[in-house]
C-alpha positions as CSV (number, residue, x, y, z in Angstrom):
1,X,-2.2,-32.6,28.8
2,X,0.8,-30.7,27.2
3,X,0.5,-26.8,27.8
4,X,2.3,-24.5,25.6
5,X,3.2,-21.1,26.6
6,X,2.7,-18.6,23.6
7,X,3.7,-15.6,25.9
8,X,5.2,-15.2,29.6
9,X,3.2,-15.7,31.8
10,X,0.3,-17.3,29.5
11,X,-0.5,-20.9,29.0
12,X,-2.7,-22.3,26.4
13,X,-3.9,-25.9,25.9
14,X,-3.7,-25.7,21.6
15,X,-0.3,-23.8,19.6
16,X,-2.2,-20.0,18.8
17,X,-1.6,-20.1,15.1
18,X,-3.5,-16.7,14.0
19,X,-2.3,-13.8,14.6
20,X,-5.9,-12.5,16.5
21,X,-5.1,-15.1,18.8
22,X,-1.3,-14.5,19.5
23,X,-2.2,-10.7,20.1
24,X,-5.3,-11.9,22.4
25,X,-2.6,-13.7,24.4
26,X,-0.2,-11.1,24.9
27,X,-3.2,-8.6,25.7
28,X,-3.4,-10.7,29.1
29,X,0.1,-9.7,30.6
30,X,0.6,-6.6,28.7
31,X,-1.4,-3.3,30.6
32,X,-2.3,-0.5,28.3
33,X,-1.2,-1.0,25.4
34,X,-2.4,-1.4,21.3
35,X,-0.9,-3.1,18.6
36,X,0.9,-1.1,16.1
37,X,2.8,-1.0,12.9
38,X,3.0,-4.6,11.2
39,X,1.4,-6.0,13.6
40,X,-1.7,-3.5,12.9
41,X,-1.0,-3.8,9.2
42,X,-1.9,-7.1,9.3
43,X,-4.7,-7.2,11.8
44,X,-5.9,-4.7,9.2
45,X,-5.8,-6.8,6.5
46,X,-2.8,-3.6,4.4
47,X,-1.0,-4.9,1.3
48,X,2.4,-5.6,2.7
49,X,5.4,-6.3,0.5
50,X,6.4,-9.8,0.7
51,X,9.6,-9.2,2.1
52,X,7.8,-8.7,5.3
53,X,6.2,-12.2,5.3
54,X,8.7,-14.1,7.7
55,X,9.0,-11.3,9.8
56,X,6.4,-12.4,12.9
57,X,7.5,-10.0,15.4
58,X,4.5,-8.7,17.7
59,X,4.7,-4.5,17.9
60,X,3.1,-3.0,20.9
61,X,2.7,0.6,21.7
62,X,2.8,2.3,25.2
63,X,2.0,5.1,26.8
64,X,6.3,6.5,28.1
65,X,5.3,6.6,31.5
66,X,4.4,2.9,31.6
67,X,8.5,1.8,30.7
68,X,9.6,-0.4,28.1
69,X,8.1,-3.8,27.0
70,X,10.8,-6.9,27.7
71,X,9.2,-10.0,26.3
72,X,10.8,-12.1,23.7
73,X,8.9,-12.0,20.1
74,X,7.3,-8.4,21.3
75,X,8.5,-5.0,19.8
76,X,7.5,-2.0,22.4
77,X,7.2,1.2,21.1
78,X,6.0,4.4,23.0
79,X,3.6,7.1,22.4
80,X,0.1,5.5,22.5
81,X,-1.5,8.5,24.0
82,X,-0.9,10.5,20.9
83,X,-2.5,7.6,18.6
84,X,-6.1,7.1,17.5
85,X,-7.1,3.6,19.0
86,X,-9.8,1.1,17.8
87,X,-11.5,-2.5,18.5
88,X,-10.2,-4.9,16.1
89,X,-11.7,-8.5,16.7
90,X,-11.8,-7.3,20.7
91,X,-7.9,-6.1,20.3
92,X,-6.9,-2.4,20.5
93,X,-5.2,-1.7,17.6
94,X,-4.1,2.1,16.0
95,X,-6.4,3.0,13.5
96,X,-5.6,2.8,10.1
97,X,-4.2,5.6,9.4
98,X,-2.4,6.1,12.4
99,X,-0.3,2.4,10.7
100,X,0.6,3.8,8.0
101,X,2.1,6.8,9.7
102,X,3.7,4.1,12.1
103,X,5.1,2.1,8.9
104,X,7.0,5.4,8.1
105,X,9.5,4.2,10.8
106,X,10.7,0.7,8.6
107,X,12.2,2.9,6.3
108,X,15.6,2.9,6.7
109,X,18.5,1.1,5.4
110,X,18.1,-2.6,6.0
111,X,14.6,-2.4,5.6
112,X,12.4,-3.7,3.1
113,X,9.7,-1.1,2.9
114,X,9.9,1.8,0.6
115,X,8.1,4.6,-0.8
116,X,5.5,2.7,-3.7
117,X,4.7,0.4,-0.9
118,X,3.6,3.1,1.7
119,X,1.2,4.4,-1.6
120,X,0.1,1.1,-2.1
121,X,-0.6,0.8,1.5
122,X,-2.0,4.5,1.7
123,X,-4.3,3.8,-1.3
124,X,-5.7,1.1,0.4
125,X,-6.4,2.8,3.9
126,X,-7.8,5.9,2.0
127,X,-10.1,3.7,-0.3
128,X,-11.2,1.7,2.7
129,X,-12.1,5.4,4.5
130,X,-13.5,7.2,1.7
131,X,-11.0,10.0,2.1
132,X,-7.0,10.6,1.9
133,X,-7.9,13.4,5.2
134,X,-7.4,11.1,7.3
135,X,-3.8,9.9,6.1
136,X,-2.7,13.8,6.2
137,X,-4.2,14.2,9.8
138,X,-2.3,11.8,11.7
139,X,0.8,12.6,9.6
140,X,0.2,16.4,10.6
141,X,-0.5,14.9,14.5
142,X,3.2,13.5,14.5
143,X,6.5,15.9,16.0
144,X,8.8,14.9,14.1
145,X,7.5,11.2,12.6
146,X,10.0,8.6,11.7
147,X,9.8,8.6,8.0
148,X,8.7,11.6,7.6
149,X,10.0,12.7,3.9
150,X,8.9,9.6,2.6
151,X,5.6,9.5,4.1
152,X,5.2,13.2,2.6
153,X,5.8,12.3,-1.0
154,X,3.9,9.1,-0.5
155,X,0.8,11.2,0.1
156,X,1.3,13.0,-2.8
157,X,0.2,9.7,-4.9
158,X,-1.9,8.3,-2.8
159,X,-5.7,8.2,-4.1
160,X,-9.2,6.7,-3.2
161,X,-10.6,4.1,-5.4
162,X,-7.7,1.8,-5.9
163,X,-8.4,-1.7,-5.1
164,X,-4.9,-3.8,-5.2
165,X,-1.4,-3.3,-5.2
166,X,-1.5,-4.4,-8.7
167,X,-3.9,-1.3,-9.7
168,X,-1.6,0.8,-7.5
169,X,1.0,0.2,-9.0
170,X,0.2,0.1,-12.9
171,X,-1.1,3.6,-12.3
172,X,2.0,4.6,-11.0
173,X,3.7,3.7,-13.8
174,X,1.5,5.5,-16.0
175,X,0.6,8.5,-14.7
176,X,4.7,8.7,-13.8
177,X,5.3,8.6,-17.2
178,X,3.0,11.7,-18.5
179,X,0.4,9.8,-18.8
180,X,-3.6,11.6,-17.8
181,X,-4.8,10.6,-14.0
182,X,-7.0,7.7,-14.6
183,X,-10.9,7.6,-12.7
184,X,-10.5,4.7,-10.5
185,X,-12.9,1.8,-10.1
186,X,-16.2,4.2,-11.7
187,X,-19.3,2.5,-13.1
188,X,-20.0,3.0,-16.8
189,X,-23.4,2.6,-17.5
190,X,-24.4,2.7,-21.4
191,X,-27.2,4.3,-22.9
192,X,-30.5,2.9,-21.3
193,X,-29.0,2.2,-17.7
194,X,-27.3,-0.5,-19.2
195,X,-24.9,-1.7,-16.5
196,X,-21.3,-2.3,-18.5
197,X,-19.5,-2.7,-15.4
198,X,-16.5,-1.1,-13.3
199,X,-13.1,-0.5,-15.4
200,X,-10.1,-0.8,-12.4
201,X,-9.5,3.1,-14.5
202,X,-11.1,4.8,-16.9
203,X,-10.5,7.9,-19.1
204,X,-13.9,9.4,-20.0
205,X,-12.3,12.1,-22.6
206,X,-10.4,9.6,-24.7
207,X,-13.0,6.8,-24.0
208,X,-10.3,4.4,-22.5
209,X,-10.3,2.2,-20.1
210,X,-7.7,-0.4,-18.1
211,X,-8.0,-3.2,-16.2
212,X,-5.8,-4.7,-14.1
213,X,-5.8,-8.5,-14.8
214,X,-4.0,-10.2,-11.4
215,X,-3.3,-14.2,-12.0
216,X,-4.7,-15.3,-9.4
217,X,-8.0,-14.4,-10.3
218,X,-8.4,-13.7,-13.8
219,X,-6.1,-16.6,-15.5
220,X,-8.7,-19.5,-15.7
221,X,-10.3,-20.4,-19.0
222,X,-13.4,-19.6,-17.6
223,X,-12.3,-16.0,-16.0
224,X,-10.7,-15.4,-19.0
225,X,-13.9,-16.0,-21.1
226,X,-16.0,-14.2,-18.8
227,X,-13.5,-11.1,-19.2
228,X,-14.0,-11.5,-23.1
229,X,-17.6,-11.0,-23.1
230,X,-17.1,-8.2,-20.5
231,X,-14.3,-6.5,-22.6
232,X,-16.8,-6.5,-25.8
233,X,-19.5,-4.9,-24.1
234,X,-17.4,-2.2,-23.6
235,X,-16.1,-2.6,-26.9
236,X,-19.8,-2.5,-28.1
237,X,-20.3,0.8,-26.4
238,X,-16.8,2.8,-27.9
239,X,-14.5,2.0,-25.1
240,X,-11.0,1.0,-26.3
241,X,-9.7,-1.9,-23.4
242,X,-5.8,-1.7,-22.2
243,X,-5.5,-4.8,-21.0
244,X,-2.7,-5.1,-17.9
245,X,-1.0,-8.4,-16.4
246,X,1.2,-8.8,-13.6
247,X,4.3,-9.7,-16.1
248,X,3.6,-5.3,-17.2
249,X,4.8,-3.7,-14.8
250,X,7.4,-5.9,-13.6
251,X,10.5,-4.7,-15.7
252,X,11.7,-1.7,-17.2
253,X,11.1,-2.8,-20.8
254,X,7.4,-4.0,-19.8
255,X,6.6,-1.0,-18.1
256,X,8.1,1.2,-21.2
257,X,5.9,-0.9,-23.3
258,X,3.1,-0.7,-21.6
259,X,3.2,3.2,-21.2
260,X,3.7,3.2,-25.1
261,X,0.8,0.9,-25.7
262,X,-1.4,2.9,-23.1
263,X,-0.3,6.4,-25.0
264,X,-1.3,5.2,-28.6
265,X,-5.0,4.1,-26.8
266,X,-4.7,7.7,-25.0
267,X,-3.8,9.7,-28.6
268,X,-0.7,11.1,-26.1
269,X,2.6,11.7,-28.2
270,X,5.7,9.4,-27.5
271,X,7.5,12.8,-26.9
272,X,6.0,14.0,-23.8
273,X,6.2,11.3,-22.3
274,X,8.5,11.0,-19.1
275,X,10.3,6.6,-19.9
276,X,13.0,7.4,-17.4
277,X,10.5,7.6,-14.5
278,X,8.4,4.6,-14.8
279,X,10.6,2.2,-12.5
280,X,9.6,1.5,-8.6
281,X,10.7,4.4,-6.5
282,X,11.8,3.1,-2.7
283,X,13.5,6.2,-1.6
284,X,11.8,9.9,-1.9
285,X,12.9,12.5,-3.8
286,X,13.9,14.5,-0.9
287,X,15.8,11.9,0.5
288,X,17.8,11.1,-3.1
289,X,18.8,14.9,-3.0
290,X,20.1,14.8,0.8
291,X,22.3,12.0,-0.2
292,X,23.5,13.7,-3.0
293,X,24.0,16.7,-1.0
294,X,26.3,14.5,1.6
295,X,28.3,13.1,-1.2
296,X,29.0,16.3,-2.4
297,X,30.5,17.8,1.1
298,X,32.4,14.1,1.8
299,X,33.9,14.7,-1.7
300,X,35.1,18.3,-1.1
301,X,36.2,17.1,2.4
302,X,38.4,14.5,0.4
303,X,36.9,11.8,2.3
């Protein structure tokens, strides 16, 4: 029988191809530990950009006293006594919102991980809890976090209810732009208890509603016909249907479309609206004005 060693010290009869069981091998020769940052992101099952796909590094958090991790593959961070720990799939892994604190450190230059991506991320921990509270307290647990700035305005568009990156996203764009703060993922039951089903966002006052149509699950014929009927009932009941694909919010000149075709459905005037700010943001506000701030001095240095 060929053995293969997936880890120091660790000898397995098969090639660990899941993650769960790449991290159950490493929890053998590595004491006191938990898995952190990607490597929790994923075992969490967060939206990750896909820039982050081929990067299969294994992060590990330690206590300081117990010295640094030197294992190829394994990334060893310190501070797991000041991290909320739990059981994934028999694995210690920090909680979720103690990751997307942690994910705070991959931005930085180099990195492919910016500031819509740690909402997108924080939507979907906060949904999954019930509650953005949690997000704020292990922010407000940190001295001085990696990522601080951006994890600070991140939290200031992060909301429950959002149920993709795609949702996340489109509402960015829109509320970014002037637009009203959508209700996310609410029932709308017509008169009767007559179940009409649950809009990605809704807007009660102008009886809108949007829904967020991703390819991979809504571009069949038959999706596509189901979605039809669904649309009319709403139809049927007074709600006007904004109807988003991936290809909106992909450019500029979509997203100003869209924002202009959700505004005339909304009865909100092109002039207040805000078309310079509905692209992606990756770096935070605070973090734009420090580099402006440097410039400025390097300038008046001459340099």
């Amino acid at each position: 029988m060929n053995l293969v060693s997936p880890v120091r010290g660790v000898w397995a009869a098969d090639p660990l191809d899941s993650l769960v069981e790449q991290c159950g091998a490493i929890s053998l020769v590595v004491e006191c530990h938990a898995f952190s940052h990607l490597t929790a992101a994923r075992l969490h099952g967060l939206p990750l950009p896909m820039a982050l796909d081929d990067d299969d590094s294994i992060h590990v958090v330690r206590d300081a006293r117990d010295g640094a991790i030197r294992r190829r593959g394994l990334i060893g961070h310190r501070g797991l006594l000041s991290r909320e720990v739990v059981t994934f799939a028999g694995l210690p892994v920090t909680s979720p919102a103690e990751t997307w604190v942690d994910m705070g450190e991959l931005i930085r230059p180099g990195m492919p991980l910016g500031l819509d991506d740690l909402v997108v991320m924080g939507d979907a921990v906060a949904t999954r809890l019930g509650s953005v509270d949690p997000l704020h307290e292990a922010l407000s647990a940190r001295v001085a976090p990696r990522g601080k700035l951006t994890l600070l305005e991140a939290l200031t568009w992060i909301r429950v209810g959002s149920e993709s990156p795609g949702e996340t996203r489109t509402r960015l764009v829109l509320v970014r732009a002037g637009l009203p703060e959508p209700e996310l993922n609410q029932p709308i039951v017509a008169v009767g208890d007559r179940w009409l089903g649950r809009p990605d966002m809704r807007w009660v006052a102008q009886r809108a509603l949007l829904e967020y149509q991703g390819r991979e699950f809504h571009d069949s014929d038959e999706q596509r016909a189901q979605d039809k009927v669904r649309f009319q009932r709403f139809g049927d009941d007074g709600w006007s249907v904004i109807e988003v694909w991936d290809e909106d919010v992909n450019t500029d000149a979509a997203r100003m479309a869209l924002v202009l075709r959700a505004a005339e459905e909304l009865g909100q005037p092109r002039e207040g609206l805000e078309l310079t700010d509905i692209h992606p943001r990756f770096f935070s506000t605070r973090m734009l004005e420090l580099a402006e701030i440097r410039a400025r001095r390097m300038r008046a240095r001459g340099c």
